[in-house]
N, C-alpha and C positions, 0 to 999 in steps of 0.2 A: 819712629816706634811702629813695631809690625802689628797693624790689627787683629782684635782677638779671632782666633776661630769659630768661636760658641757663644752667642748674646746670651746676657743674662738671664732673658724668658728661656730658654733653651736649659742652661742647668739649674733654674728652679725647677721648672718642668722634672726635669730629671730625680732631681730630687725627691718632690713631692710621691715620684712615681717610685724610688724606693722605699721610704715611709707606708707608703700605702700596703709593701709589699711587707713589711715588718722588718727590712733591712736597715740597719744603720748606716747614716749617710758620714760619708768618707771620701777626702781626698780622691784615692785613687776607685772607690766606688762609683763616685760622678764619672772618674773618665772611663773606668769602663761602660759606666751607661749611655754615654752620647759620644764612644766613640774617639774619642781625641780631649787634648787640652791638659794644661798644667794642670795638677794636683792641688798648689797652695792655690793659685787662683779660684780653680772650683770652690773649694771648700770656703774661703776667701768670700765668696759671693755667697755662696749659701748663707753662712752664720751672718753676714749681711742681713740678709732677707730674713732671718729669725729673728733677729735684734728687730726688725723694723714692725714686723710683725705681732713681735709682743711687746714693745712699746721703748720708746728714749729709756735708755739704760742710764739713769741720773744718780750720782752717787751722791746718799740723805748723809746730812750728821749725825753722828752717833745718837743713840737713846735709851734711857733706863729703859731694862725691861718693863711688865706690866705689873708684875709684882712689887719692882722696888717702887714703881708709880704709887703703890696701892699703900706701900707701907710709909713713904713718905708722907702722903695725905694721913693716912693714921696719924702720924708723927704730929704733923702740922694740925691737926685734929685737936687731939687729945692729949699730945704728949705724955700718956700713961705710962710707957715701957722706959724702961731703965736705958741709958746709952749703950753699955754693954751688949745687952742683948741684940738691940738694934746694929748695931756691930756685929758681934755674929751674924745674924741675918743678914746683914749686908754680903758678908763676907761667903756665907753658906751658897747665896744667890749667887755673887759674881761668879766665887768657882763654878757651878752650874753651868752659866751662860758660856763662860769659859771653854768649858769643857764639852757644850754643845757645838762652838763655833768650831773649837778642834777638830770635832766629831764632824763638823760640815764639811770644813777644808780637808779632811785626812778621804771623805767619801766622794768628793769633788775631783781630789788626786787621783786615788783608783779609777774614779768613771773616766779620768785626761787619759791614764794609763791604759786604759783598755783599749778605748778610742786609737791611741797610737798604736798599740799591738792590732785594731783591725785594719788600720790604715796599712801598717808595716806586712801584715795579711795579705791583703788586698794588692799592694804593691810587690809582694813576692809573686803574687797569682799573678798581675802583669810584667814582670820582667819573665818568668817561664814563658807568658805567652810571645815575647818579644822575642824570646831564644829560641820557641818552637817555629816563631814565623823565620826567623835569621836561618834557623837551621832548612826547613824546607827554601832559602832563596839560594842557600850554598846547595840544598841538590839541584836547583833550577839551572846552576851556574854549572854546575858541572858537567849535568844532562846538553848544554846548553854548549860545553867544550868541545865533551864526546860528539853533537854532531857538526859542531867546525872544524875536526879530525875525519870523522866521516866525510862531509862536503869535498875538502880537500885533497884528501885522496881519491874520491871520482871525479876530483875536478882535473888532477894528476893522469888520473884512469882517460878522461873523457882528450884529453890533449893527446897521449901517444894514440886515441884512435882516430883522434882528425890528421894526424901526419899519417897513419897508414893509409886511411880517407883519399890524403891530399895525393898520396902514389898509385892508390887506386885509379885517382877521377884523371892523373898525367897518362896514364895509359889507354884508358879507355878516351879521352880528349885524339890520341894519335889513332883510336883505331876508329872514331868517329869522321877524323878526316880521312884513311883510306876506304872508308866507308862513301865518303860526301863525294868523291874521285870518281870511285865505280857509278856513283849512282848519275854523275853529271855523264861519265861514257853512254850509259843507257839510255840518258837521256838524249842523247843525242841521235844514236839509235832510233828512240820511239818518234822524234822530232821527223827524222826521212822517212819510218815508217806511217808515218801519219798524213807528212805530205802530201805521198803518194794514196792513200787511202783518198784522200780528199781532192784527187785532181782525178781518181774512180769514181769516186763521188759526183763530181761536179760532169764528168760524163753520163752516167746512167740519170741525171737530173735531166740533162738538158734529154735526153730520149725520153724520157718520161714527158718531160712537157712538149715533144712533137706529136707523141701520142695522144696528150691528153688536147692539143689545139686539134686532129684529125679528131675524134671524138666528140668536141663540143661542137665543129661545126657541124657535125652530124646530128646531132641534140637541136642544134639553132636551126638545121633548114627543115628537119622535123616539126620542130616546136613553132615553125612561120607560117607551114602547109595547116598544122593543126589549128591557130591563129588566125588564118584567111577561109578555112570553112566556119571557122567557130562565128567568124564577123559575117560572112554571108547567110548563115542559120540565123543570125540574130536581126540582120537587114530583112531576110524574107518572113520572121514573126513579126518585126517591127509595121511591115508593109500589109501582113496578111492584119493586126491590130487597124490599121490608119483603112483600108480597104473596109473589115467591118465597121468603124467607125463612120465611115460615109453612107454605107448599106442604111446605119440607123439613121443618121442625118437626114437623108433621103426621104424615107419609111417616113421621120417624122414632119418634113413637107411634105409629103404627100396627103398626110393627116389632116396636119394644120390648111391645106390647099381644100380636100374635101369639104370640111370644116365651114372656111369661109364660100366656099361657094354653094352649103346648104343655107348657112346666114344669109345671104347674097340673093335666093331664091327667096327665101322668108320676107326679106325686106322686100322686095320685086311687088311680090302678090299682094302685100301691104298698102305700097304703096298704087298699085292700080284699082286696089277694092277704096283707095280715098277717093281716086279720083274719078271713081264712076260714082259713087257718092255723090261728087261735087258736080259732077254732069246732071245727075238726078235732080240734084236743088237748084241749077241753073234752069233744066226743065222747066221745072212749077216755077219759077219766077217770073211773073206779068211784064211784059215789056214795056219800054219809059219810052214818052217821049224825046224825041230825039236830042232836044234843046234841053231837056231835063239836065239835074246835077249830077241825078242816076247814073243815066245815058252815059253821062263823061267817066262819069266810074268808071263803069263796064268797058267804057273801050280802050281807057288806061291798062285794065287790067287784061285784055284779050291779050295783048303780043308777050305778056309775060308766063300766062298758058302755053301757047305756045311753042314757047321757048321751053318749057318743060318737056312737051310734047317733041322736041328737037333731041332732047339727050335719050327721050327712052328706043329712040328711035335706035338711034346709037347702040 
């Protein structure tokens, strides 16, 4: 079994959303509103969903109406009234009810009746729309013919111009190859012409590079002469540097010499003002018996005088 197209929330939905609009909801009303789907099924589903809505549809057993209720209890009451009459009244009632029930079923038919007449409405307005769309698919088809007659014919068109094409490109292929002929003769041409360019070439090269070795050696014994003074200018600052350099060396022994030979005089006179000094206080000092411990001093100490007296001498 082929699945529905439309779930049931889909054409209540639909529904509800004609209702709202004041339209009667119909068979082919649902399908024009959502578009697709059987008609009995729509409708099908809808009156479903009313029935459900207003409640189990339970069929009561019959019942007097409220009247004959009332008149029975009268009856059962009082039993005043004659049978008769009650009889008529019965009978006045039931036609009544009768004749309303009539009146419901004959008002019940009209509203099926109309109902069908919108459905059958509704369903003519979608069979035109199914002819207007049929008829636009036959001009689609047609539109659709005319250009695969068109195609065809330029496709007819487009083929005798590939074979005139194809005699075109055979002719111009042969005048390409006497073409490809000449141009290899010329090349051949341009191949001796070139040779020889290039064994011209390769002569005025090599005189060019005799020229240019007479030239650099002329640049080289130039540039050795200017090399060999540049080195003797740089030898004789180097020497005239190393010559001042000793000048000062010099200058400053000579310094340092003056220097120490004013030190050298300083000490000198120093040391002769001790030791006439020391001559002074050997003066004044009383002389010892010879045996003395004095004595032995002093003469310990004489040769080592002396001997001082040996280097000044010096």
């Amino acid at each position: 079994m082929r699945p529905a197209e439309f779930t049931d929330a889909q054409i209540i939905q639909a529904g509800q959303a004609l209702e709202a609009k004041g339209t009667n909801v119909t068979g082919f009303a649902l399908r024009k509103a959502i578009g697709g789907g059987t008609p009995a099924r729509l409708v099908q589903v809808w009156n479903a969903f009313k029935e459900q809505a207003g409640g189990e549809l339970v069929e009561a057993a019959p019942e007097l109406p409220i009247e004959l209720e009332e008149l029975v209890g009268q009856l059962q009451k009082g039993m005043a009234d004659s049978i008769k009459q009650v009889a008529l009244t019965i009978h006045d009632r039931a036609t009544k009810g009768a004749e309303k029930r009539v009146s419901d079923v004959v008002r019940l038919s009209n509203e099926q009746q109309e109902q069908a007449k919108r459905e059958i409405a509704d369903a003519s307005s979608a069979v035109e729309e199914l002819e207007t769309e049929v008829d636009g698919l036959r001009e689609e088809l047609q539109a659709k013919a005319e250009e695969l007659a068109a195609a065809h014919a330029a496709a007819q068109e487009a083929a005798i111009k590939s074979a005139q094409q194809a005699e075109r490109l055979d002719a111009a292929t042969a005048e390409v190859a006497e073409l490809r002929r000449q141009l290899a003769a010329c090349s051949q041409e341009r191949d001796a012409a070139k040779l020889e360019a290039e064994n011209a070439r390769a002569d005025v090269k090599v005189a060019q590079a005799r020229a240019e070795e007479i030239e650099q050696a002329k640049r080289d014994a130039a540039a050795a002469h200017a090399e060999r003074i540049k080195d003797l200018e740089t030898s004789l600052a180097d020497a005239r540097k190393t010559i001042a350099s000793k000048d000062q060396q010099i200058a400053d022994a000579n310094e340092q010499a003056a220097q120490a030979r004013e030190q050298t005089a300083r000490l000198s006179g120093q040391i002769e003002a001790i030791r006439a000094e020391q001559e002074k206080a050997k003066a004044q000092v009383p002389a010892e018996p010879a045996g003395s411990p004095a004595a032995q001093k002093t003469a310990q100490k004489k040769p080592a005088v002396k001997a001082g007296q040996g280097d000044k001498s010096k």
